[in-house]
C-alpha angles and dihedrals in degrees: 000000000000134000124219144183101238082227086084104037110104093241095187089054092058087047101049093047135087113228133215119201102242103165154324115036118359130216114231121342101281127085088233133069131184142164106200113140090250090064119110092181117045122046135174126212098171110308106339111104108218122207106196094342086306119119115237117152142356129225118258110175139352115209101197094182095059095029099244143155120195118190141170137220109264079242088064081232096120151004127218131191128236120189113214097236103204093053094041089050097045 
């Protein structure tokens, strides 16, 4: 997988999409992510992605073309994979 500075990662894309748990380490215990600002469960702060006000991993790279978010634990031990749904069903 790819590293990234968050300066170039597209912040109000991973926002604005609805994500589904592909591999690697998974955020929360659910298949599904979101940020809306309807979410209770999911928030973002930069790039930490927060599960019930908890941090638990940090955005590495956003891979707009194949509609992918990569992320790591917040202990740097592992990265998992989301697909942006919307896009991949289009």
């Amino acid at each position: 997988m790819i590293s990234c500075k968050s300066e170039s990662i597209d912040f109000d894309y991973v926002k604005t999409s609805y994500w589904q748990y592909d591999k690697g380490f998974k955020i929360g215990k659910g298949d599904f992510i979101s940020f809306g600002n309807d979410s209770k469960v999911f928030s973002l702060k930069g790039s930490i992605i927060y599960f019930k006000d908890e941090p638990l991993a940090v955005i590495k790279y956003v891979d707009k073309k194949n509609n992918e978010l990569i992320v790591e634990s917040i202990d740097n031990q592992e990265r998992g994979m989301y697909i942006n749904v919307e896009e991949f069903t289009r």
